[in-house]
C-alpha positions in Angstrom: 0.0 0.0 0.0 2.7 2.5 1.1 4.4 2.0 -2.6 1.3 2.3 -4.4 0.9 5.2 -2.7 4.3 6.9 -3.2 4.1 6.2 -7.1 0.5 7.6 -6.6 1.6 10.7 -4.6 4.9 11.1 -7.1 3.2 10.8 -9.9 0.4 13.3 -9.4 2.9 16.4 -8.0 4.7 16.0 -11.5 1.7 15.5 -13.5 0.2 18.7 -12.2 3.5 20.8 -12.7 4.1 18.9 -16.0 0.3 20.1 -17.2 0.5 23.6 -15.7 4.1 24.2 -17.2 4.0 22.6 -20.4 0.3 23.2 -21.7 0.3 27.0 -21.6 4.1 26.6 -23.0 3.2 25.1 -26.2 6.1 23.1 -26.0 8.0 20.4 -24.4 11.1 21.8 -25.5 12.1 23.2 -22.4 15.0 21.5 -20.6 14.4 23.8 -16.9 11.0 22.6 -16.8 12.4 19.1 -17.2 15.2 19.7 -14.5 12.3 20.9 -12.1 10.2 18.0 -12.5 12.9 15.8 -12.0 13.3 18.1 -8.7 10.0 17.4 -7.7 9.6 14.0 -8.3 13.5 13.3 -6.3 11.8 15.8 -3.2 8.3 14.1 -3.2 10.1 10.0 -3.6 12.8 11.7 -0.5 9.9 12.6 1.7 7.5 10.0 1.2 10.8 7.0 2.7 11.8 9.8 5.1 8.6 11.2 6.6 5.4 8.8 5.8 7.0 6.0 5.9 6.8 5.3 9.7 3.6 8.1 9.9 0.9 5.9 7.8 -1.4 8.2 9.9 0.0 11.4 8.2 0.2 10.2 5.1 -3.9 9.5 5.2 -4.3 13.1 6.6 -2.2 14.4 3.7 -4.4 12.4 1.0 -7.7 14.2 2.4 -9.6 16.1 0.5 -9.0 20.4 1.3 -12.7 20.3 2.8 -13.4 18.5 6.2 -15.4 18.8 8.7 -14.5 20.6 11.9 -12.5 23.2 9.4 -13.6 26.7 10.0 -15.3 28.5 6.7 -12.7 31.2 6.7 -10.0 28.4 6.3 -11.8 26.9 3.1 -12.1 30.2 1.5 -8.7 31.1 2.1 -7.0 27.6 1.1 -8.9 27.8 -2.1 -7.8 31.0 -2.9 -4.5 29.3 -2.3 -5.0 26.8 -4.5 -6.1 29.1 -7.3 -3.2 31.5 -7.0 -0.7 28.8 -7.2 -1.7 27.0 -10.0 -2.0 30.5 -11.7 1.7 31.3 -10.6 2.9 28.5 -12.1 1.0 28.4 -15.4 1.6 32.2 -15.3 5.7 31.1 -16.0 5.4 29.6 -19.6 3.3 32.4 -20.5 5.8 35.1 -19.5 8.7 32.7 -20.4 7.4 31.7 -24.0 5.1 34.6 -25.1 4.7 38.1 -22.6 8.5 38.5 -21.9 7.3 41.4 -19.6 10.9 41.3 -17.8 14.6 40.4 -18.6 15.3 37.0 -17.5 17.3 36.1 -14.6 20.8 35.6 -14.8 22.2 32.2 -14.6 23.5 33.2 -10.8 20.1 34.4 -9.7 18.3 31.3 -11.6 20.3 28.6 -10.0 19.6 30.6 -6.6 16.1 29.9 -7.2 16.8 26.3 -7.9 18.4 26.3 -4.6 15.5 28.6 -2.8 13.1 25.7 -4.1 15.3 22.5 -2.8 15.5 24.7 0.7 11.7 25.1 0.6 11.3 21.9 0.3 13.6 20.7 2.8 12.3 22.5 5.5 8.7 21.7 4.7 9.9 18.0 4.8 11.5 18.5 8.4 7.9 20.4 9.6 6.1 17.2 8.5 8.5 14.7 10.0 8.3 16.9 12.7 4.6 18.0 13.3 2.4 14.4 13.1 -0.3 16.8 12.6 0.5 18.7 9.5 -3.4 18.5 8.1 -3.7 19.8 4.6 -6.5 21.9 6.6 -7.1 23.9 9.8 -9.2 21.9 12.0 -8.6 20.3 16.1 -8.1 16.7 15.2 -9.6 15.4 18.2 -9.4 11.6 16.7 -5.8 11.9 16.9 -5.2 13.4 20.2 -4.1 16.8 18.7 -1.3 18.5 21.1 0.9 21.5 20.2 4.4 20.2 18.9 7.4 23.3 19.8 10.2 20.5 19.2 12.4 20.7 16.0 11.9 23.2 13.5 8.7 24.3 15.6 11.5 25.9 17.9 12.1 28.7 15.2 8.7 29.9 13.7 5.6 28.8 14.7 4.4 27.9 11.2 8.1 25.7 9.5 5.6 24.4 6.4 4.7 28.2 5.4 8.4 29.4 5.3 9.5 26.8 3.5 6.4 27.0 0.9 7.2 31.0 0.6 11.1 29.6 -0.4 9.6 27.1 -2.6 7.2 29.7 -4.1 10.0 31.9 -4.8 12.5 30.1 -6.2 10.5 28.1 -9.3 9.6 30.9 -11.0 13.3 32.2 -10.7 14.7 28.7 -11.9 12.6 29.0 -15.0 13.7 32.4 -16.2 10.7 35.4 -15.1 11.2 37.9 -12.9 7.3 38.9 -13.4 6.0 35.5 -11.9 8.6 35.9 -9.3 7.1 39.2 -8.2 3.4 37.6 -8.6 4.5 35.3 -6.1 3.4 37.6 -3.7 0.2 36.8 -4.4 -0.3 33.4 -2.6 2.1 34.5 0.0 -0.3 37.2 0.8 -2.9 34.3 1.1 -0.5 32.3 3.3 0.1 35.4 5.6 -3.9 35.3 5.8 -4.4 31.7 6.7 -1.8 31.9 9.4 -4.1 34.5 11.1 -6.9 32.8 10.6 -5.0 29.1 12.0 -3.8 31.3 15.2 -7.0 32.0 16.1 -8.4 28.8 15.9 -5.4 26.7 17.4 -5.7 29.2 20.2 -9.1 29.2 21.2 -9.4 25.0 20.0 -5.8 23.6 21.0 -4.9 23.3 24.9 -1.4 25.0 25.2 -0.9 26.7 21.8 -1.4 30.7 23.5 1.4 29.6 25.7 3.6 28.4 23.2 2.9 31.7 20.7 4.7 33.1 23.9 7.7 30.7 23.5 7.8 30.6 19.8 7.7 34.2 18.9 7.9 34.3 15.5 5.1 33.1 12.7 6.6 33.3 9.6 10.3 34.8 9.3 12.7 35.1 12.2 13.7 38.1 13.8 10.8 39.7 11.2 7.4 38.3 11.5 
């Protein structure tokens, strides 16, 4: 079951960054897309042995659907408006890279840096999970699963690990394919992130025993020593 699932998992991450990249390209001729998917699929086959492996019971909570019950309304707004500004970053890339050209491209310095911004991303998203036992796709009190506030780990340094390493990730793919503009729309579902993580506080503090005290502990959300 756990392979079927990792060729299952695998395959759909690089099917959906194959369709959104290559469909709006025009073109398969386009050897950084293929160096990014085989990024993706090396991260997502690396997490799955290192993380779900011995967390079966994460692994289902990850394969849930992004609406559940016990999630609060503002939550399912804002993770949809997630969703949609993602996907439009990426498939945003092509269409800058192949046809708008709005902005010179990155240099092969800065382009390699966003290469490396996306590994990092993904790396500490990958320590959050193996980390946090938790790490729902949504926000909700997991009473089933005896939810309790985890400060260990990468949880020592920000209070939300998964959202800085997604605002790396979000940054560094559209520099490793070449646009500047779709690096600068980025802000968009970074602004969304920022918006979930206010509405999560509020529910983890008023739902999860212990999480006000650790906001106290754990000063920082997002970026340390900023925010």
């Amino acid at each position: 079951m756990f392979i079927f699932r990792l060729i299952v998992g695998v395959s759909l991450n690089v099917a959906i960054f194959g369709a959104l990249l290559f469909i709006p390209a025009g073109t398969l001729n386009w050897w950084r897309a293929w160096v990014f998917l085989g990024a993706v699929a090396a991260s997502a086959v690396t997490t799955m042995f290192a993380v779900f492996r011995s967390r079966p019971d994460l692994l289902n909570e990850r394969f849930k659907p992004p609406i559940q019950k016990g999630q609060p309304v503002a939550d399912r707004i804002v993770l949809l408006l997630l969703l949609i500004s993602f996907c439009g970053l990426v498939a945003f890339i092509p269409l800058d890279v192949f046809r708008f050209h709005l902005m010179r491209k990155p240099g092969i310095l800065v382009s390699s840096a966003g290469l490396v911004l996306f590994a990092a991303g993904w790396w500490i998203m990958s320590l959050a999970l193996k980390e946090n036992t938790f790490a729902a796709p949504v926000v909700r009190y997991q009473e089933e699963r005896r939810h309790t506030v985890i400060s260990s780990g990468v949880y020592r340094v920000v209070r939300h690990p998964m959202y800085m390493g997604a605002v790396a990730f979000l940054t560094g793919i559209p520099l490793w394919l070449e646009s500047y503009a779709a690096a600068m729309l980025a802000a968009l579902p970074i602004t969304t992130l920022v918006l979930r993580i206010r509405i999560e506080e509020r529910f983890l503090a008023r739902e999860l025993k212990g999480y006000d005290a650790y906001t106290k502990k754990t000063r920082y959300r997002l970026i340390p020593f900023l925010w």
